[in-house]
C-alpha positions in Angstrom: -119.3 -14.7 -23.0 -117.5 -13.1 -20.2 -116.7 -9.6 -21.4 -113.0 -8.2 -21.3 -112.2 -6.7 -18.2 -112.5 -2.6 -18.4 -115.0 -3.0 -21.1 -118.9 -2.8 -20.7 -121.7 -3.2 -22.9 -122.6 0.3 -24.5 -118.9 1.9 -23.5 -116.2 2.7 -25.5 -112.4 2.5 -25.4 -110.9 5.5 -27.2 -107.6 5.6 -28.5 -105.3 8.7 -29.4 -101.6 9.0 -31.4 -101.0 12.4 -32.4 -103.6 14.0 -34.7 -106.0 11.0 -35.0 -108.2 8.9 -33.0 -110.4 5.4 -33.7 -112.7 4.3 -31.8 -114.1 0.3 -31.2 -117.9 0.6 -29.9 -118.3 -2.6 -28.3 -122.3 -2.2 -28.4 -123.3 -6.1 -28.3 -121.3 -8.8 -27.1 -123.9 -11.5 -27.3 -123.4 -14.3 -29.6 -124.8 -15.0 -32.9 -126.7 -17.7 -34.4 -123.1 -18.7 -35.8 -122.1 -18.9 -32.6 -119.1 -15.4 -32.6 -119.4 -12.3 -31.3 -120.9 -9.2 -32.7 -118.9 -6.2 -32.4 -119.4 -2.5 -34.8 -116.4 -0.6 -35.3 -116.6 2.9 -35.5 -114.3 5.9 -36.4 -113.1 9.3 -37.0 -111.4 10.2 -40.4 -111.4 7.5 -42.8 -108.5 5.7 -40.6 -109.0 1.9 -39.6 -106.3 0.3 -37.4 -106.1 -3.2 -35.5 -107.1 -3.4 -32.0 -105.8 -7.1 -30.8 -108.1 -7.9 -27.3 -105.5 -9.5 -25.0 -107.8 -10.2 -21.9 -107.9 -6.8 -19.9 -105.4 -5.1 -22.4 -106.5 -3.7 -25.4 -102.9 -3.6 -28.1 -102.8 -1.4 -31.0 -101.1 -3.0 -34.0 -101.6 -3.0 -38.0 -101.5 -5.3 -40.8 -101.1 -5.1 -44.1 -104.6 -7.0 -45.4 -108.0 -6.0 -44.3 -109.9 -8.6 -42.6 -112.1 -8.9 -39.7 -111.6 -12.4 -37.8 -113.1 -14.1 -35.0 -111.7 -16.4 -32.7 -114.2 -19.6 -32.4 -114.0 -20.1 -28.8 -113.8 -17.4 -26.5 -113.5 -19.0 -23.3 -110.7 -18.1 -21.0 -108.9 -20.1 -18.7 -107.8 -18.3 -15.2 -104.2 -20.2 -16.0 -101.8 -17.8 -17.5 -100.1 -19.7 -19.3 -103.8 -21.0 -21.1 -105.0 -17.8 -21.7 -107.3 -17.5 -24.7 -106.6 -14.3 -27.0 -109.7 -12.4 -28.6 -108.8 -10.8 -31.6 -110.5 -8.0 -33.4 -108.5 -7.6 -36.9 -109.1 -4.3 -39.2 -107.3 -2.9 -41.3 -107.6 0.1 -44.1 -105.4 2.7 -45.9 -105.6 6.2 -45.1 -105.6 9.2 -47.8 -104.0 12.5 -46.8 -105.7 15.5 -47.8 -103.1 15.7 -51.2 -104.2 11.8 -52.1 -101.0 10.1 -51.0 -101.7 6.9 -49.0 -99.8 6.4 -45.9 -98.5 3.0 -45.1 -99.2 2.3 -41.2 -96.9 -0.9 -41.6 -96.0 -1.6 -37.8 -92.4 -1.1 -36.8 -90.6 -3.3 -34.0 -87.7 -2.0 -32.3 -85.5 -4.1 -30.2 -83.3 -3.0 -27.5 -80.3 -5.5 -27.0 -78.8 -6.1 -24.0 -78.4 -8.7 -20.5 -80.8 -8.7 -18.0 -80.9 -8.0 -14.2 -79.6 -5.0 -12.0 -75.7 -6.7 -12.1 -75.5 -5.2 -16.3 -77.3 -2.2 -15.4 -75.8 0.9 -16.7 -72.7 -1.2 -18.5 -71.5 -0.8 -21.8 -73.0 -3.6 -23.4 -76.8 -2.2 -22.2 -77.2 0.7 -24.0 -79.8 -0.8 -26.6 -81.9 -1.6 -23.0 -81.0 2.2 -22.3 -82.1 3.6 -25.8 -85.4 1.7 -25.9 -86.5 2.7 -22.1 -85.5 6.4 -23.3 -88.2 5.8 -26.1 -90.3 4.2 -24.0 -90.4 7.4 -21.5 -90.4 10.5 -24.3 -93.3 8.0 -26.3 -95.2 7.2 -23.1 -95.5 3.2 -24.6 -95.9 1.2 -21.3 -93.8 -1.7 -21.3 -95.2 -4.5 -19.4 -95.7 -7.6 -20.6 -93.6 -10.5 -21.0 -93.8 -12.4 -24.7 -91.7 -14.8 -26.6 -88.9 -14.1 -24.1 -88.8 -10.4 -23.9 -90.2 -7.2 -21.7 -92.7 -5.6 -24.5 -94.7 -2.6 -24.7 -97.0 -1.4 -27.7 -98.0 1.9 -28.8 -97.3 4.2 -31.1 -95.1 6.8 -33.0 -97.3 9.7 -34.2 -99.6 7.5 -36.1 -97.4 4.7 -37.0 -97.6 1.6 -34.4 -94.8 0.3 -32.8 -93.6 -2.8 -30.4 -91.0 -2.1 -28.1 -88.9 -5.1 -26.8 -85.9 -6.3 -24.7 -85.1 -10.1 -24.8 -85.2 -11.4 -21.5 -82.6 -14.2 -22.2 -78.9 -12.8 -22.5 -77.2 -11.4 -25.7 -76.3 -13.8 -27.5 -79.9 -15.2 -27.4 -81.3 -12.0 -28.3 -82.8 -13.5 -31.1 -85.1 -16.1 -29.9 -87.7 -13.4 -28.9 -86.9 -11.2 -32.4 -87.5 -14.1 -34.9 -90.8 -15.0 -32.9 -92.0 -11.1 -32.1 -91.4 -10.3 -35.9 -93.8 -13.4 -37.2 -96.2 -13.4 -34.5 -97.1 -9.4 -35.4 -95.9 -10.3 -38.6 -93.5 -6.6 -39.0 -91.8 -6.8 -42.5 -88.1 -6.8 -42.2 -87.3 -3.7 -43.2 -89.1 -2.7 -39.6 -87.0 -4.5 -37.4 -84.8 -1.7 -35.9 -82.2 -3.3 -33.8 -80.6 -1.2 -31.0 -77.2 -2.2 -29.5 -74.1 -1.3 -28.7 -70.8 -0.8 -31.3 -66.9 -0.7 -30.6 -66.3 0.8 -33.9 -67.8 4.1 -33.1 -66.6 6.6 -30.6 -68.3 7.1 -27.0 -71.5 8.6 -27.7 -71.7 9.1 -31.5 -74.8 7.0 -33.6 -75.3 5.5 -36.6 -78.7 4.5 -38.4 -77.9 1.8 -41.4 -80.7 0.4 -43.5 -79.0 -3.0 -43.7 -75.9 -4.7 -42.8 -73.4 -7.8 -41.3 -72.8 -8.5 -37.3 -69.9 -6.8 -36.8 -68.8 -10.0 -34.9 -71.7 -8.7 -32.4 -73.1 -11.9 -31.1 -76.8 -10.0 -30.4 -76.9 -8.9 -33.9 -75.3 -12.6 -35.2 -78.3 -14.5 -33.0 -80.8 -12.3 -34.7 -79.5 -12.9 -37.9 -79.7 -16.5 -37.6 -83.3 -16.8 -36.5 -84.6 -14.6 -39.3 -83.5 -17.3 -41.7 -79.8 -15.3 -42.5 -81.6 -12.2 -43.5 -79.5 -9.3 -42.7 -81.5 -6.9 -44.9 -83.1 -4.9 -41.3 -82.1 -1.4 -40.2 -80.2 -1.2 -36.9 -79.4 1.5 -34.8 -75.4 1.8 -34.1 -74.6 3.2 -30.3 -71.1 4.2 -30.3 -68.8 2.9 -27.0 -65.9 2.8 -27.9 -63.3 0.2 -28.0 -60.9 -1.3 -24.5 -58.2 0.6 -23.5 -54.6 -0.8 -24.0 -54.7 -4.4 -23.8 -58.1 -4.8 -21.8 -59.9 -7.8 -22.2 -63.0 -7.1 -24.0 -65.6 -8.8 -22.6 -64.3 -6.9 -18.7 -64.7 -3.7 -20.9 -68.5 -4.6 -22.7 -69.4 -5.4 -18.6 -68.1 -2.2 -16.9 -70.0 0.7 -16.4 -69.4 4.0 -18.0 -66.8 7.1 -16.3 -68.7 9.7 -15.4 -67.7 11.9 -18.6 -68.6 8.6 -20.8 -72.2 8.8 -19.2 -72.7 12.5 -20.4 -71.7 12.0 -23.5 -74.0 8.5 -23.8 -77.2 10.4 -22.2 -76.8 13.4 -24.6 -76.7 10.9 -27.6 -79.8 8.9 -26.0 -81.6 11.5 -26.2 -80.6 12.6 -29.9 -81.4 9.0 -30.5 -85.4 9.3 -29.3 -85.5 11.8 -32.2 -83.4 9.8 -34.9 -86.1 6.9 -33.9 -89.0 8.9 -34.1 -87.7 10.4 -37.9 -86.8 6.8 -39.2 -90.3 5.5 -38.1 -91.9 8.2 -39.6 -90.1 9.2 -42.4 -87.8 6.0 -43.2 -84.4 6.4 -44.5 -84.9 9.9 -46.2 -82.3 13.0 -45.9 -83.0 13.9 -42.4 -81.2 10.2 -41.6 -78.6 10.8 -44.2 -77.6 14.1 -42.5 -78.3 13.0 -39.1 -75.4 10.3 -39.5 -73.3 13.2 -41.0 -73.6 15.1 -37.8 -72.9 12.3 -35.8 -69.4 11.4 -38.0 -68.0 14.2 -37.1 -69.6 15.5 -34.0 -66.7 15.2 -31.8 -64.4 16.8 -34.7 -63.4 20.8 -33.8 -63.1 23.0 -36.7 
């Protein structure tokens, strides 16, 4: 079998987020009498994760039941569009030091907005804006085109996440989220969506744990290809709504004023840390009080 590219026999790939690191020793790669691979796993602390072996690029993801499967055939086709995937699934809990076990439940966040350099920097591309600002501060490369979308996996302290933004245009946002979600198979209540919202002032954020569309065709196309669910967290950016009697769709498609950028690049980068809070922590206090601030951050005393 023609081993992955970047891997050799008797090398390792290590892998670091944050305090912990797990390593996959890929000591033998020679079949078996059953005909699959052999592969040891290895690693420091009692932490397992899932390493998925995507042809030269090695993903980190976790699910929720250990296993360890094999693919039968591990040929590879040169086409691109035939390419075999090689999967090496583990999974385990880990116990902090006062018992508790952490859930390492993997978290996709989705950035909504149109692609191309013509929506660049417009109103209605902020959820592309707040993802790439994650996607800098977290170092999570994103690369790789899937199910429609730009994607990029990684992690969040120790907590694995899947950065995406559909590739079609907004209102098909959610023919890459429906198929992203079951394909890593993220639990709805990890499906962050990331878009822009009228009902908020320039600049000011808003993290809910559930909720409607808000007539925001993005959100509504997600919606409908997660079976009507509604019950995933989404990530509010505030724009504003059209001056006078603008037409709305001119307003979504124009770029911001120079003192509506400041405002929407200070609250990107408050956003980063909202992001990194609710991955970490879910919806605890700090979110509670972060959406406080936000209310009435604008609002002199």
């Amino acid at each position: 079998m023609e081993e992955p590219r970047g891997l050799s026999r008797n090398s390792s790939k290590r892998f670091q987020a944050s305090e912990f690191v797990c390593c996959i020793s890929y000591t033998r790669l020679n079949s078996t009498d059953s005909g699959e691979p052999e592969i040891e796993a290895s690693s420091r602390r009692q932490k397992l994760v899932c390493f998925i072996v995507d042809l030269s690029m090695l993903y980190t993801v976790s699910i929720s039941k250990p296993c360890i499967a094999y693919p039968k055939s591990t040929s590879q086709s040169q086409n691109p569009s035939n390419l075999k995937r090689i999967g090496l699934r583990v999974s385990a809990t880990l116990r902090e030091p006062n018992g508790v076990k952490v859930e390492y439940t993997p978290w996709l966040i989705v950035g909504l907005g149109n692609p191309g350099n013509k929506y660049h920097g417009t109103r209605h591309n902020v959820g592309f804006e707040m993802v790439d600002r994650i996607s800098q501060e977290e170092r999570i490369v994103m690369n790789t085109i899937q199910s429609k979308a730009l994607i990029g996996i990684g992690s969040i302290g120790e907590v694995p996440v899947l950065l995406a933004k559909p590739q079609g245009y907004m209102n098909f946002s959610g023919e890459s989220v429906g198929p992203l979600a079951a394909y890593y198979q993220v639990p709805l209540r990890h499906v962050l969506l990331l878009y822009d919202e009228m009902s908020l002032p320039n600049g000011v954020l808003r993290l809910q744990p559930k909720g409607g569309h808000g007539y925001h065709n993005g959100v509504k196309s997600v919606i409908e290809h997660l079976d009507g669910c509604r019950e995933f967290p989404r990530f509010c950016i505030g724009i504003g709504n059209p001056p006078g009697t603008m037409d709305m769709k001119a307003f979504l498609l124009q770029k911001f004023s120079d003192v509506e950028r400041k405002e929407i690049d200070a609250a990107l980068e408050q956003g980063v840390d909202a992001v990194r809070s609710l991955v970490l922590n879910g919806f605890d206090d700090r979110i509670t009080r972060f959406n406080l601030g936000q209310k009435y951050k604008y609002h002199k005393v």
